[in-house]
C-alpha positions as CSV (number, residue, x, y, z in Angstrom):
1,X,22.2,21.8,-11.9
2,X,25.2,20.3,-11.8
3,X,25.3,19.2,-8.2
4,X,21.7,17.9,-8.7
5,X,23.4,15.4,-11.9
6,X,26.5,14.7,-9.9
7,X,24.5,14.0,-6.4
8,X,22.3,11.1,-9.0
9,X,25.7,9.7,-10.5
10,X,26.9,9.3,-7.5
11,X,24.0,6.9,-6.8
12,X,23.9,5.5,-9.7
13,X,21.5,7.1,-11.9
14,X,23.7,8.2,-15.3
15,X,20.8,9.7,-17.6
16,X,21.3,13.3,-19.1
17,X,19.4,16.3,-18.3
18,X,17.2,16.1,-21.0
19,X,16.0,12.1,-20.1
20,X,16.0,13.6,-16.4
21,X,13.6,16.4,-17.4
22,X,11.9,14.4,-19.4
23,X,10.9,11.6,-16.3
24,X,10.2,14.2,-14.1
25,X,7.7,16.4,-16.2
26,X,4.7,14.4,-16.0
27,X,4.6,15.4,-11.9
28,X,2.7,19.1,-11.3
29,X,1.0,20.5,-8.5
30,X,-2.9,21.1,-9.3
31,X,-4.7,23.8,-7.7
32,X,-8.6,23.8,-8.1
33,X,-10.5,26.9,-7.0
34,X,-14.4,26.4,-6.0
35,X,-16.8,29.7,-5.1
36,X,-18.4,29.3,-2.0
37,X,-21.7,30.4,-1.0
38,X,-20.5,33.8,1.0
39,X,-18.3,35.3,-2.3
40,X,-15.2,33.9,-0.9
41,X,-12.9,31.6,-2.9
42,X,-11.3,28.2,-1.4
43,X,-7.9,27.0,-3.1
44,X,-7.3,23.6,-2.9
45,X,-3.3,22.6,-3.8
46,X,-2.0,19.3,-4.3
47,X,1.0,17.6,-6.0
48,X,-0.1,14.9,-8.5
49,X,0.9,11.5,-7.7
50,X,4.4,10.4,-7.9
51,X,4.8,7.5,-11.2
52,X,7.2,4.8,-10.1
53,X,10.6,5.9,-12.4
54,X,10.3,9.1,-10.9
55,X,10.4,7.6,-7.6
56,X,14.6,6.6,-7.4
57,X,15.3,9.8,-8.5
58,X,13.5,11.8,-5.4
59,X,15.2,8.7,-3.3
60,X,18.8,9.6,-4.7
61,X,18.2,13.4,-3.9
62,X,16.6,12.8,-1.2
63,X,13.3,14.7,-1.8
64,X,10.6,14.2,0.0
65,X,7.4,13.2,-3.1
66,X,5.1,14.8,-0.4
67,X,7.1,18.2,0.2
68,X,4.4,20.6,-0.9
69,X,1.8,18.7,0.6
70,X,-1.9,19.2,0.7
71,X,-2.6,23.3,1.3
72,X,-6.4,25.0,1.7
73,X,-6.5,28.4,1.6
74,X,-9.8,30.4,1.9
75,X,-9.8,34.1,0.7
């Protein structure tokens, strides 16, 4: 963790862990499951969306907001 706080200082962004956690929780990744017709189940996975002061700290880590992306799985 502490490369993660010194990588932000060294951009300029000097909050604790606790104010970083804090910022950051709001953001989850949602997965809605839906029964199809045939029995099978279809998983649908998404990141919710990125709120604007989490945004410079992805930037300074260089994170991508969209890593996880959209994923469908059918099983």
């Amino acid at each position: 963790m502490q490369i993660v706080r010194r990588r932000l200082r060294e951009r300029g962004e000097t909050a604790s862990w606790t104010a970083l956690r804090d910022r950051l929780a709001p953001r989850c990744r949602v997965t809605a499951t839906f029964r199809c017709a045939d029995g099978r189940a279809l998983h649908l996975r998404k990141a919710t969306a990125l709120e604007p002061h989490q945004k410079p700290i992805y930037d300074a880590l260089g994170i991508d907001p969209d890593a996880g992306g959209f994923v469908r799985k059918l099983i």
